[in-house]
Structures are given as structure tokens and as C-alpha cells.
C-alpha angles and dihedrals in degrees: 000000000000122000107210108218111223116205109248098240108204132244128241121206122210116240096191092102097039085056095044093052089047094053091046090057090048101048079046097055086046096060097046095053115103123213104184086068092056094089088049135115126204086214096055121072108182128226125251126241136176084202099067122118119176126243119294087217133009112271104259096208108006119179104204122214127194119198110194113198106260082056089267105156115206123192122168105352087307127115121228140167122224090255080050101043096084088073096054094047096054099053082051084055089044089055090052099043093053085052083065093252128121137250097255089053093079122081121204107225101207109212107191133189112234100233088053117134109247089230086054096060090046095055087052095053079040094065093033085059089045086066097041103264109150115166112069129185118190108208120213141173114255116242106212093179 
């Protein structure tokens, strides 16, 4: 007796759904992020203030600082102290000049821990003004009572 052999044919599977799927957790993720909490620090707790008003406009080049309350300076990602600072704030200068914008385009949003020594937060606008940074925000947390 003869076997007859039968090609195998293979067996294609439909992405549709996998892609689908794919396009659904991304728009998810999308929606939870926060962007508002981009510009935060765990380190830093702000103040609160019954004074504060939001921006009129968005800041067109902001340098954000982050002052955490034993005088630590965060940019970027990057730890400085206030001696150390200079360095960071001069490769932020670098980036917009090379955007074709000047020094005094870019605004220093201050984000201070609560507990920050005055003194702390001045030596930080101290060593802003040394490399030519005029325009400052201090960022604080609204108080709605």
C-alpha cells in the first residue's frame, strides 16, 4: 500500500488584532501620563501660597531648577551644588544659543523645597545672574483653603 505524503501548507497567522491591541495600550498609557508632573522632583515639596497666579503664557525656553532642602540643585536629571551649578547652566545656555536665541530668552523656574533655607535659593539666583540668566519664576503649590 502506498501512503500518499500531503505538503504541510503553513499557516499564516493574522496580525490585525496584535496591532490593534498594540495601538489601544499605547493610546492608554497616553492618556495616564501626566504632564504636569514632568517638571517634578521627589526631593522637593513646594510651599504653599494663597498669592499664587499661574503663568499668563507658557515659558518659551525655561531652565528648571529643583532645590532640594539641605541646598542640593538638580537640572536635567543631574545633581549640583551651588559652587557646581555654574557648569550645568552653561551647557543649558550652550543648547539655546545654538537654537539661535539669546541668553536673556531663557527664564529659571526656581522649584524650592519648603523647608529651603532662604540664603540657599539666593545663592542659587546669585550664580543664575553670574552667567548672564535674567528672568526668575518661583514655583509654588496653590493653597485653595
Amino acid at each position: 500500500m502506498r501512503v500518499k505524503s500531503k505538503k504541510v501548507d503553513l499557516a499564516e497567522g493574522d496580525l490585525t488584532p496584535m496591532i490593534d491591541m498594540a495601538f489601544q495600550l499605547i493610546a492608554f498609557f497616553m492618556v495616564l501620563i501626566n504632564f504636569a508632573q514632568t517638571e517634578s522632583n521627589d526631593r522637593v515639596k513646594l510651599p504653599s501660597s494663597q498669592l499664587v497666579k499661574p503663568p499668563e503664557a507658557p515659558l518659551e525656553f525655561p531652565i528648571i531648577l529643583h532645590v532640594a532642602k539641605d541646598g542640593e540643585v538638580f537640572l536635567g536629571g543631574d545633581s549640583f551644588t551651588a559652587e557646581t551649578l555654574r557648569v550645568g547652566l552653561n551647557s543649558e545656555i550652550s543648547v539655546i544659543k545654538a537654537e539661535g536665541k539669546s541668553v536673556k530668552d531663557a527664564n529659571v523656574v526656581i522649584r524650592a523645597h519648603k523647608d529651603t533655607a532662604a540664603g540657599d535659593v539666593q545663592e542659587v539666583i546669585r550664580v543664575a545672574q553670574e552667567v548672564n540668566l535674567e528672568n526668575f519664576a518661583l514655583r509654588v503649590k496653590e493653597d485653595r483653603t
